[in-house]
N, C-alpha and C positions, 0 to 999 in steps of 0.2 A: 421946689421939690427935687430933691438930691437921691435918688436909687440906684442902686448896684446890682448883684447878679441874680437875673432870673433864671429861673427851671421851669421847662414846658413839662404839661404833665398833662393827662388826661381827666383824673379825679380829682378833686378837692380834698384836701387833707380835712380829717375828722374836726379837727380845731380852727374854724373859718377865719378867725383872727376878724381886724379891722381890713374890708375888702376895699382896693382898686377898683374902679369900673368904669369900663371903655363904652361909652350910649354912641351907637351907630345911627346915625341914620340913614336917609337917602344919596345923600352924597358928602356928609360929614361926619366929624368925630368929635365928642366932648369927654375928658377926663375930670371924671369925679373923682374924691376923694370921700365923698357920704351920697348917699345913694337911697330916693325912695324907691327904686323900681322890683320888682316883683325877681329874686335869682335864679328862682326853684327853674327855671324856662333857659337861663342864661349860659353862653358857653364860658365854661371853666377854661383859660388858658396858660394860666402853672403859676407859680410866686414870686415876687421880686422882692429880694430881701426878706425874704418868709413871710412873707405879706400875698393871699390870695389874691387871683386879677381874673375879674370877669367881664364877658363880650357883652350886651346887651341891645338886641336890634328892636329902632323904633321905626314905625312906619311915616313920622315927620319930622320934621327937624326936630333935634335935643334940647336944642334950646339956647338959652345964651350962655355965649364962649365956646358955641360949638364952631370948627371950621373946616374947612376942605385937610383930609388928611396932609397933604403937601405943607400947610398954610403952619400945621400944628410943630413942624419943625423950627427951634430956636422957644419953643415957649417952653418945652422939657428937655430931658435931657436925653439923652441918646438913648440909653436903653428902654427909656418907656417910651418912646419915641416910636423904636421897635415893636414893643409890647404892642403900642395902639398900630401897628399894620398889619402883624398876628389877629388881632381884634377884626379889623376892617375887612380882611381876604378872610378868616372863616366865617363869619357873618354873611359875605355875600356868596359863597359857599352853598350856607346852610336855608337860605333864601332860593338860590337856583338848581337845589336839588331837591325838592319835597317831592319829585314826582320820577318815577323808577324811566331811563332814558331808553330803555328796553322794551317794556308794556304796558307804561304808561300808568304803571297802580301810584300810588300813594305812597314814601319812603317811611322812613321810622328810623331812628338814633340806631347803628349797632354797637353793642356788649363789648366793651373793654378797649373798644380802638375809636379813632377820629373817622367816622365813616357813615354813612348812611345807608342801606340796607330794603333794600326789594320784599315786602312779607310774600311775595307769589314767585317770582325767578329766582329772586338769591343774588341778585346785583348788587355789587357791592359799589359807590360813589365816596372816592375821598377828596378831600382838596387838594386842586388843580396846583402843579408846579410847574414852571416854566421855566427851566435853565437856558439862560442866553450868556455869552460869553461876550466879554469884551477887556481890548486888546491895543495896551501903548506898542509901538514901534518905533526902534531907533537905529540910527543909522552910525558910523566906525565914526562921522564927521563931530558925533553927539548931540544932533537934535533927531526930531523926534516928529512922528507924522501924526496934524490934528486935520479933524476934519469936521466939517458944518453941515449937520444932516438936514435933509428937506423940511424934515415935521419939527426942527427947533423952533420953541416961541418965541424966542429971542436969536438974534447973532450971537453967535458962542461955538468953539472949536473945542472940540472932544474927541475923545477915543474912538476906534472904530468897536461898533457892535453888532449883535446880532444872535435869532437863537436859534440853538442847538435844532438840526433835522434829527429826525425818527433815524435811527440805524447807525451812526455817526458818532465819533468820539468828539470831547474838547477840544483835543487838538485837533483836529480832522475841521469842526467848526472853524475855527480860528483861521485854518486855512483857508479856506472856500470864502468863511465871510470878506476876508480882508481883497482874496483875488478879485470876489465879485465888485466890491465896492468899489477898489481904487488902482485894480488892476498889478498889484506887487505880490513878487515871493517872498518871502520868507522862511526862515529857519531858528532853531535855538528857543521853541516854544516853550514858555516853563509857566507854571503855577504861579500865581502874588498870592492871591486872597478872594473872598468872597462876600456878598453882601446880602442879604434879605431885601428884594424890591419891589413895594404891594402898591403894584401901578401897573397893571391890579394885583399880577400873581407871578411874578417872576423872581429868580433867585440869579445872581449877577455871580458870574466864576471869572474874575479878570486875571490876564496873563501878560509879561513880558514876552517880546520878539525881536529879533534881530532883523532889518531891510536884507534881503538876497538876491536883489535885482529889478530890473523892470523899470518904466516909465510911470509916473502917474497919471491913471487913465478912469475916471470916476466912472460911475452909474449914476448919470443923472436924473435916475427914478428915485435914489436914495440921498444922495449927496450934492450939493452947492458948491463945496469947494473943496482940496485936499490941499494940505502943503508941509512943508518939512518946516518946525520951527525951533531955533536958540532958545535956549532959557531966559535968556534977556531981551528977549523978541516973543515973550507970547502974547496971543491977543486975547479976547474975552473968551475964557472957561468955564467949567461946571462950577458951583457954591460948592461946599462943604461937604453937602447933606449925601451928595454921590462918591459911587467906589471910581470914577470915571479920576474927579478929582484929586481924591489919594492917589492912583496912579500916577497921575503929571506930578502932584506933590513929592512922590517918592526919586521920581526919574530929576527933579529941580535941585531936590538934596542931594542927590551923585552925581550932580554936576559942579554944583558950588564948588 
């Protein structure tokens, strides 16, 4: 299955076409391409390739060929890939907000927007975003600081990360995460790119930085190791599937 660009959208266009449909369950995802389940109930999540794609949450497994959303990366292709994480975070969303976090009534769909909706306060509940920034660093010598965070499954040196505090800019993030982690300044913050990360609910804003001092000094509450590495010297990184990856990838091709 080969799809191109999708449009998030709220409603379902008049002509439902032949739907996509993402079956959640408790802790997996199965993509259909035919569908007995009931949609009148289902979150509409916009079109890929004019083609409708709907959320569908089951209360047990979907069934077979369902997997851990993680697992479903490499069976599709990137963008519905996407699709099915849009799927997984409003579902689980729409799941831990049926009840007003205010006074406790009963929620209810609101009128025209992704939100949920208090009938007694007026509270309004939309899906949770989580900006966390994360952040290659390179040094005038051309390598580049990876680091092995505590909660990795595996040995693997990645970017440093970390998310955005309440009151705080990106760059202000960026700063702070990187002092607290591993102890260095820096400078010359700038923008790469961004990524969608529904693990559970986070959105990845990664950036370039230039080293501006200091010794490497971890936080060993977060961090195993830091080190400066060569491009012909790196050791086990992130797969594909992350913006972590693209980054080294990006910084390996300006080195070449």
């Amino acid at each position: 299955m080969t799809l191109g660009r999708f449009v998030p959208l709220l409603h379902a266009p008049d002509d439902d076409g032949d739907p996509l449909v993402f079956v959640v369950g408790t802790g997996t995802v199965l993509v259909q391409e035919e569908t007995e389940h009931d949609l009148s109930t289902a979150i509409f999540l916009g079109t890929l390739d004019e083609r409708p794609c709907w959320a569908v949450a089951v209360d047990t497994e979907p069934g077979a060929g369902a997997v851990p959303l993680m697992g479903l990366w490499g069976q599709v292709d990137e963008i519905t890939f996407t699709v099915a994480g849009r799927a997984v975070q409003l579902v689980e969303w729409d799941r831990t907000h049926q009840f007003c976090g205010r006074c406790a009534t009963p929620t209810e769909p609101a009128m025209g927007e992704r939100a949920r909706r208090c009938p007694v306060c007026g509270l309004l509940a939309f899906p949770r975003l989580a900006p966390a920034i994360i952040t290659l660093i390179e040094r005038d010598d051309g390598q580049a600081l990876l680091a092995r965070g505590r909660t990795f499954p595996i040995p693997m040196y990645s970017c440093l990360a970390g998310f955005v505090e309440p009151g705080e800019t990106l760059e202000e993030a960026v700063h702070r995460e990187v002092f607290e982690e591993v102890g260095l300044a820096i400078d010359n913050v700038r923008y790469w790119a961004s990524q969608p990360w529904p693990f559970p609910h986070s959105l990845m804003l990664g950036f370039n930085a230039d080293y501006a001092g200091n010794d490497i000094v971890i936080d060993p509450k977060e961090i195993v190791d830091a080190q400066w590495f060569s491009v012909d010297d790196l050791p086990n990184i992130p797969p594909g599937i992350s913006i972590a990856r693209r980054l080294i990838d990006d910084w390996v091709e300006r080195r070449a």
